[in-house]
N, C-alpha and C positions, 0 to 999 in steps of 0.2 A: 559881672554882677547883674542880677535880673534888675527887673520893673522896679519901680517902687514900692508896688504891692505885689507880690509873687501870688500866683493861686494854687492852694491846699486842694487835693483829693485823699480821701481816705476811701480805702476799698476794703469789702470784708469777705471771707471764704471760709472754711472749715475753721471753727475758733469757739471759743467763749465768751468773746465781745471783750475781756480782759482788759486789753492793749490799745481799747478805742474807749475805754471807758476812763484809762489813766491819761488821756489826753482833756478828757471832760473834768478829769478833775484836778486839774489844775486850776481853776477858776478863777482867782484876781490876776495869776498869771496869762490865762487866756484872753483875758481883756488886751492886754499889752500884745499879745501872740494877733489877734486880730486886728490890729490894730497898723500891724505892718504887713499881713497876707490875708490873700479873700481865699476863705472856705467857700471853696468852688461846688465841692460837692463832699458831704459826708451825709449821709442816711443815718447813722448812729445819733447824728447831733443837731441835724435841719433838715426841713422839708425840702426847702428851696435847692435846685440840684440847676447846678449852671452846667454847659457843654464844654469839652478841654478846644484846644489841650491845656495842660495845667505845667506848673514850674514844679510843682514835685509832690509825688503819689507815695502813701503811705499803705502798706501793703498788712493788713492781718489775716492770719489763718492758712493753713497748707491745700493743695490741690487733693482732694479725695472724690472730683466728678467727673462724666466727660465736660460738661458745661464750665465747669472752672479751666480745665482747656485753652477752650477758648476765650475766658475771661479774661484771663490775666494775660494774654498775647493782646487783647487791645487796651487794656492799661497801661501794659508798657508801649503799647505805640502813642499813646494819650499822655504820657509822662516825659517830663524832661529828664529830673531825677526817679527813680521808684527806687523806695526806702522798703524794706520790710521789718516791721516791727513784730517783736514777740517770738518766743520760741516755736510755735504754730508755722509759722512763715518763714524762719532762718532752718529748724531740723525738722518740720514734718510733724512737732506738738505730741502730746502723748498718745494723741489718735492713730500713730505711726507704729502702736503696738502692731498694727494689723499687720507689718509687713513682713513680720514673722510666725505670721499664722495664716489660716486659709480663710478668708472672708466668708468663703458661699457658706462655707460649714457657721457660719455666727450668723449671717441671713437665715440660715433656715432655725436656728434656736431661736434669733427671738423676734422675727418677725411671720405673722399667719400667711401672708402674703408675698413674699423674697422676691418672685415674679415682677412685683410693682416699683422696686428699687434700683434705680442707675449709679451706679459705684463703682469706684476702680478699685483694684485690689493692692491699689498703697497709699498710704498718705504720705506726702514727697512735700520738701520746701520750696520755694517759689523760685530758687537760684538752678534749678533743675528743670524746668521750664526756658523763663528769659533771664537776660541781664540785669542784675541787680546793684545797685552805685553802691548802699549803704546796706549792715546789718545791724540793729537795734534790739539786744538781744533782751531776755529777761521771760517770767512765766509771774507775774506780768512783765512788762517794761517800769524804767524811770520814768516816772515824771519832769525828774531833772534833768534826766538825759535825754529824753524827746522834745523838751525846749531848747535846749544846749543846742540838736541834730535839727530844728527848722529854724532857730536862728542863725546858724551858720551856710545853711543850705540858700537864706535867700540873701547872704552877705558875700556868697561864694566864696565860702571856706571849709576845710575837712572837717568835720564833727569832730569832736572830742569825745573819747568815750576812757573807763579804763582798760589796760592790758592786765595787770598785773592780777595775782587770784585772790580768792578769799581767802587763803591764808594771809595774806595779807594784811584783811579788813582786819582778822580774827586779833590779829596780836596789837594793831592799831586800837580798836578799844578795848584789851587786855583781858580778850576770853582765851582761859585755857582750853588747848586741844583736845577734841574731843577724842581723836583716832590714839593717840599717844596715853593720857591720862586717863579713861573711859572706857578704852577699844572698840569704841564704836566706830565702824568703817565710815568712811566720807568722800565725798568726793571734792571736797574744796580745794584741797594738793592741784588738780587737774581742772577746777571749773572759774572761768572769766567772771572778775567782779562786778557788782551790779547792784543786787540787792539794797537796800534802805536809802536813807536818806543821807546822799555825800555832801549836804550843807553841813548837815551835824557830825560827819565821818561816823556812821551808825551804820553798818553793813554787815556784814556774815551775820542776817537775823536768825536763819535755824542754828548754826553751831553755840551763838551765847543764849538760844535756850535748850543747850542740852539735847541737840537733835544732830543729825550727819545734814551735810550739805545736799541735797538731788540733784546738782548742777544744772536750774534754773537758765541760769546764764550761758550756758554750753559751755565750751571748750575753750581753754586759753591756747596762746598759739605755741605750738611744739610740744607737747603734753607726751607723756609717757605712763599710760594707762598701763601698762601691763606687767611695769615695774611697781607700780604702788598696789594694784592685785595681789599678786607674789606677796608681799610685805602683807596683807588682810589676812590671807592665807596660811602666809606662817604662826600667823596670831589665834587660826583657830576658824576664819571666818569663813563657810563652806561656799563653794562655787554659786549655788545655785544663790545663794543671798547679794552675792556680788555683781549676778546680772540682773536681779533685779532692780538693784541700785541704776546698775548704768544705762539700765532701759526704763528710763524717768522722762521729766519734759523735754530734755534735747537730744533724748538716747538716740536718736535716727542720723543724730552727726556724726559723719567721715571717725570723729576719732573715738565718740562714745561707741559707736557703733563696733570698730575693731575689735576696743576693749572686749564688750559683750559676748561677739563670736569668738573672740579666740578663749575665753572662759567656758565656751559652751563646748568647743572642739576638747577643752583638755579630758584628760581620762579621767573618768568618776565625777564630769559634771553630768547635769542634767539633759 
């Protein structure tokens, strides 16, 4: 077990600030959150920036610089635990389109200058870099699962998060399928629950309104992408729509990722 008061760093990299802003708002909850760990350092949320090391680093947003590089190699020497929140930081975030495209060629459309810009040519998750303890997944994250992952972290105990998928949530508060009823393709079959608010068991929010999942939350574990394709496919749904789907928020994950190329390899995709 740490200290009495564990100390909080939050660090930020390629993101939309998302995943540090669900930590902000959780507000009467943060009073309590602070109350048992010193935010050591968060830029997002105070000036005051203390020196580590710290008892556990929260990580947002993917490597896309040389300078994040070397950022997050002295993070994780500055961290006890380093957590990464948000799909940015677990698959690479949607900015991970690039790594199936050629960057210089989008430097030169839309920037006068492309010369003046340091970029790598992928945006990669932070578990592709250093060792990472925890993933916190979500596009954004839980609020209740971020509280859930630093209360247990300065209790010294594994996070709780869910396994199970959004079909799951789906049938729990008694939305019809949308893939089966609808035929609108989804990705819930394949993507880890997360979504809404698990006080109220309110989750799978785009399938109960009449939208396909983007799997947010990434990949449950063992997933079989290429058998639920097959099944879109039969149904009429053409390749190229299918990898559009699976190159969403997490699409740059090990297993999103497979889906995508092997839809792309078959004959008469895109």
């Amino acid at each position: 077990m740490m200290a009495d008061k564990a100390t909080l760093a939050v660090f930020k990299f390629a993101s939309c600030d998302g995943c540090q802003l669900s930590l902000l708002d959780c507000e009467d909850e943060l009073l309590a959150v602070a109350e048992a760990v010193e935010i050591a350092y968060f830029p997002e949320g105070r000036s005051r920036k203390l020196a580590g090391p710290y008892d556990v680093g929260l990580v947002e947003g993917s490597i896309t610089t040389p300078d994040d590089l070397q950022r997050i190699q002295e993070a994780r020497e500055a961290c006890r635990y380093l957590v990464t929140i948000g799909a940015c930081a677990s698959a690479g975030g949607i900015q991970a389109l690039r790594n199936w495209a050629n960057v210089a060629e989008f430097m030169q459309q839309v920037y006068a200058h492309p010369e003046y810009v340091s970029t790598l040519a992928t945006s990669t998750p932070i578990s592709e870099h250093v060792a990472v303890d925890f993933e916190l997944r979500g596009c954004p994250i839980s609020k209740h699962q971020l509280l859930e992952l630093i209360s247990s972290l300065v209790r010294g105990k594994k996070p709780r998060t869910p396994s199970h998928s959004v079909c799951v949530e789906c049938k729990k508060r008694g939305t019809v399928c949308v893939a089966v009823a609808q035929g609108i393709p989804c990705l819930g079959p394949l993507t880890q629950a997360g979504c809404g608010d698990y006080h109220g068991n309110r989750g799978a929010i785009c399938p109960a309104c009449n939208r396909e999942c983007f799997g947010c939350f990434g990949p449950q574990n063992q997933v079989n992408g290429e058998s639920l394709m097959n099944f879109y496919q039969q149904r009429g749904v053409q390749p190229l729509q299918l990898v559009q789907l699976s190159r969403n928020f997490s699409g740059y994950s090990p297993e999103f990722r497979r889906t995508s190329e092997s839809l792309e390899n078959r004959e008469g995709s895109p």
